[in-house]
MARFIFI-628158 format. One record per residue (C-alpha): residue number from 1; x, y, z; residue in one letter. Coordinates in nm, 2 decimals. Layout:
BEGIN
(atom NUM; (X; Y; Z); "A")
...
# end
This chain:
BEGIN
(atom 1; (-3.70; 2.34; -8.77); "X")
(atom 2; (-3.89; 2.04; -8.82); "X")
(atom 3; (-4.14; 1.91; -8.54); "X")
(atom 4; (-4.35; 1.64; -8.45); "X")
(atom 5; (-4.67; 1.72; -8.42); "X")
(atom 6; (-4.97; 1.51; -8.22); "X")
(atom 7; (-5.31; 1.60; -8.35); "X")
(atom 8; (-5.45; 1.52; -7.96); "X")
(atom 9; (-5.23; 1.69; -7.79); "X")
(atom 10; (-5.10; 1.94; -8.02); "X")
(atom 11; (-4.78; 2.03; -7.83); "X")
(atom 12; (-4.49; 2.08; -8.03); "X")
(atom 13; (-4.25; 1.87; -7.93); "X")
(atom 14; (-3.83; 1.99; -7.97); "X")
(atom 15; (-3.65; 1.83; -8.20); "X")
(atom 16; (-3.36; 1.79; -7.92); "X")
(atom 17; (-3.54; 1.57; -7.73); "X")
(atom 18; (-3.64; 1.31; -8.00); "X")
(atom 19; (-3.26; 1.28; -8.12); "X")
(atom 20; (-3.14; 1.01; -7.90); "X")
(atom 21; (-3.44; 0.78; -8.05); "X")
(atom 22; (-3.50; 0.93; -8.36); "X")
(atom 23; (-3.25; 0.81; -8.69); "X")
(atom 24; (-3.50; 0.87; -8.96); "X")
(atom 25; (-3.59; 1.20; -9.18); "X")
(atom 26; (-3.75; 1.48; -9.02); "X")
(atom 27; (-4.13; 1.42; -9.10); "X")
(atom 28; (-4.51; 1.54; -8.97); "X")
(atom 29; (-4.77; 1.31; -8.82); "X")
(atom 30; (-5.10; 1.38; -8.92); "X")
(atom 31; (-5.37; 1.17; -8.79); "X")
(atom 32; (-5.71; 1.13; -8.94); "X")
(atom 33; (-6.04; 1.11; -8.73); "X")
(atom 34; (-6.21; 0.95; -8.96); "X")
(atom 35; (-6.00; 0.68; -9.10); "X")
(atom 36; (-5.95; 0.35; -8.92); "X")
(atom 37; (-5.63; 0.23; -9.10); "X")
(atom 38; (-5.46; 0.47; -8.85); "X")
(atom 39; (-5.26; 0.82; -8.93); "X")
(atom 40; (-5.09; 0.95; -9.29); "X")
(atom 41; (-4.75; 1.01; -9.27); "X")
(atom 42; (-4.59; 1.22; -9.54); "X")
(atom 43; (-4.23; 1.26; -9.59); "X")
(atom 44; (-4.10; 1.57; -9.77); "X")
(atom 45; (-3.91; 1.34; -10.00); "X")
(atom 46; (-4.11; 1.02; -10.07); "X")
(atom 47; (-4.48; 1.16; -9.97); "X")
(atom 48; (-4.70; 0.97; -9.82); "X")
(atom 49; (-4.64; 0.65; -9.64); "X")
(atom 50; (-4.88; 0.42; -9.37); "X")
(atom 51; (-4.81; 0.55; -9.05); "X")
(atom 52; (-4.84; 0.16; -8.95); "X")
(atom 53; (-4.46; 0.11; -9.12); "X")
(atom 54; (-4.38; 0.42; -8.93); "X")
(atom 55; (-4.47; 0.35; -8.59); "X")
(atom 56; (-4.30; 0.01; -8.63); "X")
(atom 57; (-4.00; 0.19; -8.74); "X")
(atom 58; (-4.03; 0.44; -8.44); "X")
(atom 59; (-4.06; 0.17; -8.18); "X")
(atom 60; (-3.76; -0.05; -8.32); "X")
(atom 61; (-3.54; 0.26; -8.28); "X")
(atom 62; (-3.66; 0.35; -7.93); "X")
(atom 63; (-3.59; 0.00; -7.86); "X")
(atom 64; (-3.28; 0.03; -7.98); "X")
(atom 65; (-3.20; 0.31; -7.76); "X")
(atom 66; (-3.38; 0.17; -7.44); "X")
(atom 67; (-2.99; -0.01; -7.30); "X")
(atom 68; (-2.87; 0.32; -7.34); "X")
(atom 69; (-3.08; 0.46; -7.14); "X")
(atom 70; (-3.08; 0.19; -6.89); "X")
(atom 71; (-2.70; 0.20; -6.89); "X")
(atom 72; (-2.71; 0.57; -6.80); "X")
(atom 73; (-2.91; 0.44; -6.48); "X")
(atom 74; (-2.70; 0.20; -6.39); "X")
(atom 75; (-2.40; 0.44; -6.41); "X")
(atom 76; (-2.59; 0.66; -6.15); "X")
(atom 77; (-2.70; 0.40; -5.93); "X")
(atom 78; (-2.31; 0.31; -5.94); "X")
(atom 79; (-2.22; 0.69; -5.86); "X")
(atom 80; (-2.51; 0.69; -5.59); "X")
(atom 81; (-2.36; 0.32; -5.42); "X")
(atom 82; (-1.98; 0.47; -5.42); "X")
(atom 83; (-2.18; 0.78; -5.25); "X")
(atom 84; (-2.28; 0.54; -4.97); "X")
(atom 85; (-1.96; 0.33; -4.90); "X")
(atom 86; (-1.78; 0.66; -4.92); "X")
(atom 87; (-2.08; 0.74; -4.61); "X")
(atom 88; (-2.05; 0.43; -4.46); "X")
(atom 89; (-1.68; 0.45; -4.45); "X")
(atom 90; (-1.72; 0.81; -4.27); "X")
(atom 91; (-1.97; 0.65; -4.02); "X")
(atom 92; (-1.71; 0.39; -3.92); "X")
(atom 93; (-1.41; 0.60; -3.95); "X")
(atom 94; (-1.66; 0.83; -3.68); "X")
(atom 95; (-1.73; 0.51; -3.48); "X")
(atom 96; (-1.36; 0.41; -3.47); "X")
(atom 97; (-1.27; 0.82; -3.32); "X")
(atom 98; (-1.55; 0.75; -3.06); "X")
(atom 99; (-1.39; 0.46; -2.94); "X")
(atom 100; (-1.07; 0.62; -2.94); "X")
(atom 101; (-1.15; 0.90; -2.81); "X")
(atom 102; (-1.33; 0.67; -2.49); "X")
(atom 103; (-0.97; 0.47; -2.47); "X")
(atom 104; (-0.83; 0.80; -2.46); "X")
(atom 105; (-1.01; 0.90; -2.15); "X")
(atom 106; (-0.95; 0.60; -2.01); "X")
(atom 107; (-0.62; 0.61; -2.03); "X")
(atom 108; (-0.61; 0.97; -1.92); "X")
(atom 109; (-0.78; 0.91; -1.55); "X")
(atom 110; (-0.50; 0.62; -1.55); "X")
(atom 111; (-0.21; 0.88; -1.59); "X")
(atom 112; (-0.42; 1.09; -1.36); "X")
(atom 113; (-0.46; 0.85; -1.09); "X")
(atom 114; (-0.09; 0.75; -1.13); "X")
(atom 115; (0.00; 1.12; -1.08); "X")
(atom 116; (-0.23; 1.12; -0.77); "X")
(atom 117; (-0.07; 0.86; -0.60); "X")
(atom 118; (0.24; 0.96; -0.72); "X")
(atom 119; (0.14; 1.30; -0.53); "X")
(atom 120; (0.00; 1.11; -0.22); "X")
(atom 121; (0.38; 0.89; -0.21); "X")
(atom 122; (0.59; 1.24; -0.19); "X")
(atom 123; (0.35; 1.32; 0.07); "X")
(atom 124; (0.41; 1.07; 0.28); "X")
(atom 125; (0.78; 1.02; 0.24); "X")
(atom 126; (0.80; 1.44; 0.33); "X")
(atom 127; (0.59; 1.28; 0.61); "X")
(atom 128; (0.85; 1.05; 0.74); "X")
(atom 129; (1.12; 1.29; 0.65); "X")
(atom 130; (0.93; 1.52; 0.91); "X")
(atom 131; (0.91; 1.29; 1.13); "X")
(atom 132; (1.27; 1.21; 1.15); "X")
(atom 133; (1.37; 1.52; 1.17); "X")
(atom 134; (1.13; 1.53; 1.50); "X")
(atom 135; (1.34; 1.22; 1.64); "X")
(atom 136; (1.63; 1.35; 1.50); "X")
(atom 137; (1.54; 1.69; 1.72); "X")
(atom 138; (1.44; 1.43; 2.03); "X")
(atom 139; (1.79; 1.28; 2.09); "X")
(atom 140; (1.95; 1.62; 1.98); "X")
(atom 141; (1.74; 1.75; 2.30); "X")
(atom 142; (1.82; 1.44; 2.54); "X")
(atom 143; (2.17; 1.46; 2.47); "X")
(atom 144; (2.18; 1.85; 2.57); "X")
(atom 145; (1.98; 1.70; 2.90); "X")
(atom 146; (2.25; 1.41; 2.94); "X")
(atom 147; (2.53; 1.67; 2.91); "X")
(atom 148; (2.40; 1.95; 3.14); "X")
(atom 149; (2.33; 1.69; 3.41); "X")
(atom 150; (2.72; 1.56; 3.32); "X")
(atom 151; (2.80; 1.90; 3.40); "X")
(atom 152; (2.60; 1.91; 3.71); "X")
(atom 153; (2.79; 1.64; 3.82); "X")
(atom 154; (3.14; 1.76; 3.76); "X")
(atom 155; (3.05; 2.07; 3.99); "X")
(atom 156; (2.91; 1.83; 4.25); "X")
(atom 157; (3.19; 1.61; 4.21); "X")
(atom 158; (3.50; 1.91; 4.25); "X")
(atom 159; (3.24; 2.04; 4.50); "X")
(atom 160; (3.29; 1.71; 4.70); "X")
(atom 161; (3.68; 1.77; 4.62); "X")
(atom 162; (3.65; 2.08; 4.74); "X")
(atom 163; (3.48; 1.93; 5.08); "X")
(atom 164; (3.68; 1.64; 5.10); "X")
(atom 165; (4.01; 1.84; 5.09); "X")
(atom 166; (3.87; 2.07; 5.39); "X")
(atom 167; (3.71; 1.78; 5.59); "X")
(atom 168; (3.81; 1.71; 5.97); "X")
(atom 169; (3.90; 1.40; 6.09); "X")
(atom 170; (3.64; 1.44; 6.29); "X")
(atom 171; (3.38; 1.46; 6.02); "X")
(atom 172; (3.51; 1.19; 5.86); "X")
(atom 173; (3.46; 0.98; 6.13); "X")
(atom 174; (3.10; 1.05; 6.15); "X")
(atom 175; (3.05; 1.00; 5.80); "X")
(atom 176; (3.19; 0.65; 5.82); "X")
(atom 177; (2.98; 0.60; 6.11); "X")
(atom 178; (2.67; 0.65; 5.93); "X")
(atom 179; (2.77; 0.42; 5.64); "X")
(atom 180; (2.82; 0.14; 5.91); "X")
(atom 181; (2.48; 0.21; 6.04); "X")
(atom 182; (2.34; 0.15; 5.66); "X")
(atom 183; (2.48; -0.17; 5.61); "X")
(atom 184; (2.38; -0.27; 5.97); "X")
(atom 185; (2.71; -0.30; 6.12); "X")
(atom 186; (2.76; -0.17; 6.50); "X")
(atom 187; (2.99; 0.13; 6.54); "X")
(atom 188; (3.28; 0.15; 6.74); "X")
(atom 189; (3.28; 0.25; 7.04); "X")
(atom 190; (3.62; 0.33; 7.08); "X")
(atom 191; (3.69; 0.73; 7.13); "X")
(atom 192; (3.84; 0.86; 6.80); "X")
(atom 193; (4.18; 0.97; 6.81); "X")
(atom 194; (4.38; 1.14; 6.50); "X")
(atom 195; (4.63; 0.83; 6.55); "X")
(atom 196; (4.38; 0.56; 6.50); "X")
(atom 197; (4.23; 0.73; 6.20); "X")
(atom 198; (4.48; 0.80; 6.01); "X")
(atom 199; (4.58; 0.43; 6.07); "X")
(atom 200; (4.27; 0.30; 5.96); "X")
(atom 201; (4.17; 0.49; 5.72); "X")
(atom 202; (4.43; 0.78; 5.58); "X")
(atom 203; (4.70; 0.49; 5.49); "X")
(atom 204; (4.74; 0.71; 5.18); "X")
(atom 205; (4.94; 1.02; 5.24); "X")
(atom 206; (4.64; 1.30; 5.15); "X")
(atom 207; (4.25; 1.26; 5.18); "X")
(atom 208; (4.18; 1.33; 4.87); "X")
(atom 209; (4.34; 1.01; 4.75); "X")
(atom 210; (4.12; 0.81; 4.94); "X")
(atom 211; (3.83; 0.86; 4.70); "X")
(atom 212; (3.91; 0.72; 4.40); "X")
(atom 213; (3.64; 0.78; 4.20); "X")
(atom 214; (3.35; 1.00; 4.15); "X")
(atom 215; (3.10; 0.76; 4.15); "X")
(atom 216; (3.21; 0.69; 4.52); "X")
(atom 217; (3.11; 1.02; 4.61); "X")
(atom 218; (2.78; 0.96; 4.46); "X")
(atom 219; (2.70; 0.59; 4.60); "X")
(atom 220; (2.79; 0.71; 4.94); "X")
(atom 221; (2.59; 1.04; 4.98); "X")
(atom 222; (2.29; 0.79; 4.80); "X")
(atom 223; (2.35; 0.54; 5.10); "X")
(atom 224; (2.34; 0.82; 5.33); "X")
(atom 225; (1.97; 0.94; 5.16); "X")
(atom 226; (1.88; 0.68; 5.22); "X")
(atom 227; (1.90; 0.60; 5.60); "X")
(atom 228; (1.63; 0.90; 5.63); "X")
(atom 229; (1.44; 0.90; 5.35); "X")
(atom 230; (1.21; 0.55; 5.36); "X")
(atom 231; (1.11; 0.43; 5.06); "X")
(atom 232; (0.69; 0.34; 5.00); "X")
(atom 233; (0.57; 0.04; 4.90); "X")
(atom 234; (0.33; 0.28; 4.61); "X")
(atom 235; (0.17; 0.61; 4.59); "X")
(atom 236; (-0.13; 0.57; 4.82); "X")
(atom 237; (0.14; 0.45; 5.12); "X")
(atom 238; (0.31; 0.84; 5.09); "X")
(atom 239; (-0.02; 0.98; 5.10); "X")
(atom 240; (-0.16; 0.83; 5.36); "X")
(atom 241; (0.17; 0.90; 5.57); "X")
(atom 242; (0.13; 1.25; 5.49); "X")
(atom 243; (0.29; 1.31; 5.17); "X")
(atom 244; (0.00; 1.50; 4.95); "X")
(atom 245; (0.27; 1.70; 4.71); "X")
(atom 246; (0.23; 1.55; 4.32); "X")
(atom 247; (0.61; 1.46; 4.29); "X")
(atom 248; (0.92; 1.19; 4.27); "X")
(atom 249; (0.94; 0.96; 4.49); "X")
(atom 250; (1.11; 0.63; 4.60); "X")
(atom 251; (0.94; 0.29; 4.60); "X")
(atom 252; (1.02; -0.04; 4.73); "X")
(atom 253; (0.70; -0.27; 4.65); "X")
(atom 254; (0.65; -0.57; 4.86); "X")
(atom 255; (0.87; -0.92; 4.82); "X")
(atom 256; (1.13; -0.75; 4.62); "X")
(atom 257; (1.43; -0.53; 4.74); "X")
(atom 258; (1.41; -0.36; 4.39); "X")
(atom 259; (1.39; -0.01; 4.44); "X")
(atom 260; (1.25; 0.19; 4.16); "X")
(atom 261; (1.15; 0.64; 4.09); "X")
(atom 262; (0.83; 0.69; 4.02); "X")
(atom 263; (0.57; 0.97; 3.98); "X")
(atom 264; (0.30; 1.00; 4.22); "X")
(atom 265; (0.02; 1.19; 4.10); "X")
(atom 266; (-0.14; 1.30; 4.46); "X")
(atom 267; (-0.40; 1.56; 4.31); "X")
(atom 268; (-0.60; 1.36; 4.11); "X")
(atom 269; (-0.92; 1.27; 4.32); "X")
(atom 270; (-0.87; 1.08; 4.58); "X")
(atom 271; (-0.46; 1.07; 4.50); "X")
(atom 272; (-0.26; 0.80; 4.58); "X")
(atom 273; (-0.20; 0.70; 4.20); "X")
(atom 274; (0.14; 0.54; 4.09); "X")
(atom 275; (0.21; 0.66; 3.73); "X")
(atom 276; (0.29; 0.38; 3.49); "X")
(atom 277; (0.29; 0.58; 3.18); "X")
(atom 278; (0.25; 0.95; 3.03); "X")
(atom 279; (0.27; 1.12; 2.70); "X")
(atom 280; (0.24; 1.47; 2.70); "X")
(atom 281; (0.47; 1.62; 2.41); "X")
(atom 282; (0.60; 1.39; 2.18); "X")
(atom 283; (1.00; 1.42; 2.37); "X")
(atom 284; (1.06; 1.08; 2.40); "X")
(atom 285; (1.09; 0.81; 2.15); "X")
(atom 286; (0.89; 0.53; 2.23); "X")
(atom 287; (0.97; 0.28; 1.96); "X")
(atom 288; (1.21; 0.07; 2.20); "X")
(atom 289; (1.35; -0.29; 2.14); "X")
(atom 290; (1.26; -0.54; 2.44); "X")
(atom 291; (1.53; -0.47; 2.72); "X")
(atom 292; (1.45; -0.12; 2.69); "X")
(atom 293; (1.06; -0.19; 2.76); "X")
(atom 294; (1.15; -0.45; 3.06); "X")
(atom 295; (1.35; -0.19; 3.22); "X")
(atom 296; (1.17; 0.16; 3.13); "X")
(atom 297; (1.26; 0.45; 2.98); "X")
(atom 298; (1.24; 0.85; 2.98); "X")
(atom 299; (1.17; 1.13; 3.22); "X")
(atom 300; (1.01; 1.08; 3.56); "X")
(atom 301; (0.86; 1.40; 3.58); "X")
(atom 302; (0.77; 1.41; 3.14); "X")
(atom 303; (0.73; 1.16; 2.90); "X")
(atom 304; (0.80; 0.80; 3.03); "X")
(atom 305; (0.77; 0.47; 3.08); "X")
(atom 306; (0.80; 0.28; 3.43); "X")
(atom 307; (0.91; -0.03; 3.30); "X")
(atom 308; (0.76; -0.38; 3.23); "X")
(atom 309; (0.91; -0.55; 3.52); "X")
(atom 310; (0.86; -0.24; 3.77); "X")
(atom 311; (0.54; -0.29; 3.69); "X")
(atom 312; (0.50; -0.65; 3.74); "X")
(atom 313; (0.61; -0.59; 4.10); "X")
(atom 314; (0.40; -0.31; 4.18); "X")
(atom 315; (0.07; -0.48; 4.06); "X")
(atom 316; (0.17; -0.84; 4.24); "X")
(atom 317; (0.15; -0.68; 4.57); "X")
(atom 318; (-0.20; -0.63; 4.59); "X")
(atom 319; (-0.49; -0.55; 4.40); "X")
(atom 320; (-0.42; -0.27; 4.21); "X")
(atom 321; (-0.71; -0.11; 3.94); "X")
(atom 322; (-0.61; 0.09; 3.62); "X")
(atom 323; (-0.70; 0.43; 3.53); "X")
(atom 324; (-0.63; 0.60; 3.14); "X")
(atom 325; (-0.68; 0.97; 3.11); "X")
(atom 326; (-0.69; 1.10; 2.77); "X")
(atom 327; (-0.68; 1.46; 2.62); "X")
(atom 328; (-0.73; 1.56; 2.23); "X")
(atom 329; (-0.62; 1.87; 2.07); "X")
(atom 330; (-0.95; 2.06; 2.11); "X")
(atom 331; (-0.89; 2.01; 2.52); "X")
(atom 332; (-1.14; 1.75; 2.57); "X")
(atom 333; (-1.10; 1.50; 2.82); "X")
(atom 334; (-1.22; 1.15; 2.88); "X")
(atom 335; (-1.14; 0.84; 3.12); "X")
(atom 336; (-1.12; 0.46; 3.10); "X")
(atom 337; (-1.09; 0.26; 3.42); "X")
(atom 338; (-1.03; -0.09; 3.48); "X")
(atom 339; (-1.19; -0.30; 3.79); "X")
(atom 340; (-0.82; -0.50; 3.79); "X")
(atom 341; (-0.49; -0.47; 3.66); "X")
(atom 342; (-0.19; -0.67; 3.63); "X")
(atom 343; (0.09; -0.84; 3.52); "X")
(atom 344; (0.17; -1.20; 3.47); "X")
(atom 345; (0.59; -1.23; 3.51); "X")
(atom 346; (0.85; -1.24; 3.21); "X")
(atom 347; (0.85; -1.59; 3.16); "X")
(atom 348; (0.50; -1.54; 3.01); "X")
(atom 349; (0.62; -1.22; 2.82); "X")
(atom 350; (0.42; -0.98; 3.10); "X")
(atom 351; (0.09; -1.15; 2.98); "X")
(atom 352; (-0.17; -0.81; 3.01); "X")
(atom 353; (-0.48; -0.92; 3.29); "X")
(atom 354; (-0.71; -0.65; 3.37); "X")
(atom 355; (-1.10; -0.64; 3.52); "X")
(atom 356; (-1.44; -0.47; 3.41); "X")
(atom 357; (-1.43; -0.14; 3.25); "X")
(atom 358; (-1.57; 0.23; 3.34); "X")
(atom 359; (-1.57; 0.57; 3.18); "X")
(atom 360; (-1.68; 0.76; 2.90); "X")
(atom 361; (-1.40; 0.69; 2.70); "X")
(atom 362; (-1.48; 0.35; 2.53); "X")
(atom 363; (-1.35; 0.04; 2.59); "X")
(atom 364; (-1.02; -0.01; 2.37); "X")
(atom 365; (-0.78; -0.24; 2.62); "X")
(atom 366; (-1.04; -0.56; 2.68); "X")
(atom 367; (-1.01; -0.65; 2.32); "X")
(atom 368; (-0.56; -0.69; 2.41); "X")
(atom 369; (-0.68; -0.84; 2.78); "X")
(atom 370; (-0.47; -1.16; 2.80); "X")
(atom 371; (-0.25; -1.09; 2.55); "X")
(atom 372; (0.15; -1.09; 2.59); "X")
(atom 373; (0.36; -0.79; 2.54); "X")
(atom 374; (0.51; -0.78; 2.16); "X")
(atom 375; (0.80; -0.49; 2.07); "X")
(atom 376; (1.02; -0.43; 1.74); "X")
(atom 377; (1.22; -0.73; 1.84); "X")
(atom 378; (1.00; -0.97; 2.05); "X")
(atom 379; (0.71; -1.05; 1.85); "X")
(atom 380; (0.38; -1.24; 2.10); "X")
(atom 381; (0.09; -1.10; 1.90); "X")
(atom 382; (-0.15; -1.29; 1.72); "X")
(atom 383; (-0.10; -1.15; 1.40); "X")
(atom 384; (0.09; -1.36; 1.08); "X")
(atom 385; (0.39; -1.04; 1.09); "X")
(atom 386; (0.48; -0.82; 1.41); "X")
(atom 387; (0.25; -0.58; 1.53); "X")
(atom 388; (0.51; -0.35; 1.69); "X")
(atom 389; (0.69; -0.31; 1.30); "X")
(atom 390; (0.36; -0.11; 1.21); "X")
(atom 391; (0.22; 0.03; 1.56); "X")
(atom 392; (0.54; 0.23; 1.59); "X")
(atom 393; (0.57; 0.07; 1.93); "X")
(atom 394; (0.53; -0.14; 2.21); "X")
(atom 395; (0.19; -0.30; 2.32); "X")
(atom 396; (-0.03; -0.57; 2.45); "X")
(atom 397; (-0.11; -0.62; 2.08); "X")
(atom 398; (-0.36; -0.86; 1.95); "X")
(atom 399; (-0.42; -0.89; 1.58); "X")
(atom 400; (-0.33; -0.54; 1.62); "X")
(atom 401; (-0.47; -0.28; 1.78); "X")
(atom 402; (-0.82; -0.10; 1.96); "X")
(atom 403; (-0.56; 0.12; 2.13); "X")
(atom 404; (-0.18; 0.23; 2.08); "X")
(atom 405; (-0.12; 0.48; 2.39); "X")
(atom 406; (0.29; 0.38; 2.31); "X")
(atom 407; (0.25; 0.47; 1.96); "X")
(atom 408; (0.42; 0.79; 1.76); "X")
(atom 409; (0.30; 1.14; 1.90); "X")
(atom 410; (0.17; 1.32; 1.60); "X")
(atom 411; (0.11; 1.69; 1.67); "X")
(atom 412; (-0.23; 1.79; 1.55); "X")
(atom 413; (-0.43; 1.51; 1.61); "X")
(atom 414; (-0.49; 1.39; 1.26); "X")
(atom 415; (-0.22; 1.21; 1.07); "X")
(atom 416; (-0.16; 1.09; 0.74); "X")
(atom 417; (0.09; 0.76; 0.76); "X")
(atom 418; (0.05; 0.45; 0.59); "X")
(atom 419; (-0.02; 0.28; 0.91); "X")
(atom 420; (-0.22; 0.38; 1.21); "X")
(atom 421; (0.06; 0.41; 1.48); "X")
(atom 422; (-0.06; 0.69; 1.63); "X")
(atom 423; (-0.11; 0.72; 2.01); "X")
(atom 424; (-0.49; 0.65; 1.98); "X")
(atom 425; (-0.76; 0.49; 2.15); "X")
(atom 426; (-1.02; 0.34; 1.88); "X")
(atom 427; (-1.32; 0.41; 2.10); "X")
(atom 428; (-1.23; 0.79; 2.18); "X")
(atom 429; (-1.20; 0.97; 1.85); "X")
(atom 430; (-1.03; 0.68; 1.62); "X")
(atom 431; (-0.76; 0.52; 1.51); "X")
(atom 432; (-0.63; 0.77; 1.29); "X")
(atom 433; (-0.61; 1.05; 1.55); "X")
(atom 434; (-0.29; 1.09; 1.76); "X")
(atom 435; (-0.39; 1.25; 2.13); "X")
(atom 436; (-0.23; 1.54; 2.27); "X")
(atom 437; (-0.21; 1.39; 2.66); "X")
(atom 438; (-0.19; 1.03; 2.82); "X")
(atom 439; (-0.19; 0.89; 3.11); "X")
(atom 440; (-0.17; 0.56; 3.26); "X")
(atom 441; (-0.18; 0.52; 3.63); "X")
(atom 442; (-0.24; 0.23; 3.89); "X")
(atom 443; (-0.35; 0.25; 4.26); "X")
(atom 444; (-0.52; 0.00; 4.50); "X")
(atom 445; (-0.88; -0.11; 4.43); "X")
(atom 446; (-1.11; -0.04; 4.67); "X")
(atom 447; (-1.39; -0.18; 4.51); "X")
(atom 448; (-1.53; 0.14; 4.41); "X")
(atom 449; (-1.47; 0.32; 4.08); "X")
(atom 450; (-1.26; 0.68; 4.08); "X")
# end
């Protein structure tokens, strides 16, 4: 093998190496130290040549080879550039997944907030499915009521058959007596003889005849009640003639021949208190149109309400104050009382006046004070749509509600509706809790707080 040999270095240098520069005959530089005119070179063929010739030769064939070389560079730098678009295309492609994948999430808490309140919706409608079975269950029960007392009163009435059938002349005599007392006529004094009453009265061949009509029997027994039983003008009038017993009883109020049932609760210190209102366990349906309100509704001795215009007459008679007992589900119980309490009449929609508050309940009814009555179809509140649509009832309503004691009776206390028409009072555990036990009740103010 021929080499190239460098008397400075003296490394051998492979012939390999030198082939992509080197086109001319293998030959040997040999450089003398003590010449001037440069190396010898001498070629196995021609002998020896300057190595000036040489070395020109040399560096016009590595210059020759130098855009080769060059070109090899540029092909990696090419190779090295396609490297880094192909790395900037991952790095984008990466950027582009992040942002999908964020848009993804996104989307995802959509669909699940969507499937929440899809959840929350079936809720609610099982909600009012539950409720109306409850109302559904309420006039279920008050139509077993109405019929059992029907049937009380078809025993009464073949009772009265029974009597009337088996009655002396004698008997009825005296009965008809008494009815001429009650409408203040003055009896006969002419001595009864079975001549003169069968001509007056028995024109009809049997006695039985004579009373055409079960309600007869009723209205005159009622008359007869009457006579010895005096009605009260309120509560506080039966107790302080003696009647102490919580119960029924009848009342007259003054400047009015209306005559009206009513529950007097006589046991709650000092007694004497007329009850307006009372929910106790959710038996009565209190969402009511206007008539129904005006003229009350329910059981006297359970859930009921006395009746707009009963009211109005019992509070015109005097100065009568207010007192609202409330119980929740854990058994507490708390009181509101009002100084004053009345009425104004129907031809101001029974505008709602009452006086300065007591208890420890909070005050929820002075923010309604002055404010007319509103129900599902008689709409006086203060709000742009009817207050009574969402309460679930009928109110003193403002713009709507601190309190809603005529609202629906949720069992539990906390309720989940879309609107808060509980029976609450804002002030004593909120307007999303439904109280077990309510009371409204009215009796003379003597100036001093219960």
């Amino acid at each position: 093998m021929v080499i190239f040999e460098s008397t400075k270095t003296n490394t051998p240098i492979p012939q390999q190496d030198l082939a992509p520069i080197l086109i001319a005959p293998p030959h040997t530089y040999v450089h003398n130290p003590g010449s001037d005119d440069g190396g010898i070179c001498s070629n196995i063929y021609t002998g020896p040549t300057s190595c000036l010739i040489v070395t020109l030769l040399f560096n016009v064939l590595f210059l020759r080879n130098v855009p080769l070389f060059f070109l090899s560079q540029g092909r990696q730098i090419e190779t090295l550039q396609q490297l880094v678009e192909v790395d900037g295309g991952v790095v984008n492609e990466v950027k582009l997944l992040r942002k999908e994948s964020r848009n993804m999430n996104s989307r995802v808490t959509q669909l699940y907030m969507q499937l929440l309140h899809e959840i929350i919706r079936k809720r609610d409608n099982a909600l009012e499915g539950s409720q109306l079975e409850n109302r559904v269950l309420n006039h279920t029960s008050e139509m077993q009521q109405l019929t059992a007392r029907y049937r009380d009163l078809e025993h009464k009435y073949q009772h009265l058959s029974s009597l009337a059938s088996n009655q002396s002349a004698g008997d009825w005599f005296s009965f008809l007596n008494a009815e001429k007392i009650l409408n203040g006529l003055k009896p006969k004094t002419k001595p009864f003889t079975q001549n003169a009453y069968s001509h007056t009265f028995f024109r009809r061949t049997n006695m039985t005849a004579a009373l055409t009509s079960h309600r007869r029997d009723v209205l005159q027994f009622t008359k007869l009640y009457l006579i010895f039983m005096r009605p009260f003008k309120d509560c506080l009038q039966a107790l302080e003639e003696g009647h102490a017993n919580s119960g029924m009883y009848l009342v007259k109020p003054e400047n009015t021949n209306k005559l009206m049932q009513v529950w007097c609760d006589q046991r709650h210190d000092p007694g004497g208190w007329t009850v307006v209102q009372r929910r106790m366990d959710g038996s009565v349906n209190f969402f009511r149109n206007w008539e129904t309100y005006k003229q009350g509704f329910g059981n006297i001795d359970g859930e009921y309400w006395l009746g707009l215009e009963n009211i109005y007459w019992l509070t015109n008679q005097g100065n009568y104050k207010l007192l609202v007992t409330l119980e929740d589900w854990s058994g507490r119980k708390t009181f509101a009382e009002y100084a004053s309490f009345r009425l104004e009449p129907e031809a101001d929609f029974y505008r709602l006046r009452v006086g300065r508050y007591h208890g420890n309940a909070g005050d929820s009814l002075t923010w309604h004070n002055g404010k007319q009555f509103t129900t599902l179809d008689r709409d006086h509140d203060v709000y742009t749509g009817n207050c009574a649509h969402y309460q679930k009832g009928g109110w003193w309503y403002n713009a709507c509600a601190h309190s809603n004691l005529n609202g629906v009776w949720y069992r539990g206390g906390h309720y989940r509706s879309r609107y808060q028409d509980g029976v609450y009072w804002a002030e004593f555990r909120g307007g999303s809790y439904s109280l077990k036990k309510v009371t409204m009740m009215i009796r003379p103010n003597p100036n001093t707080f219960h």
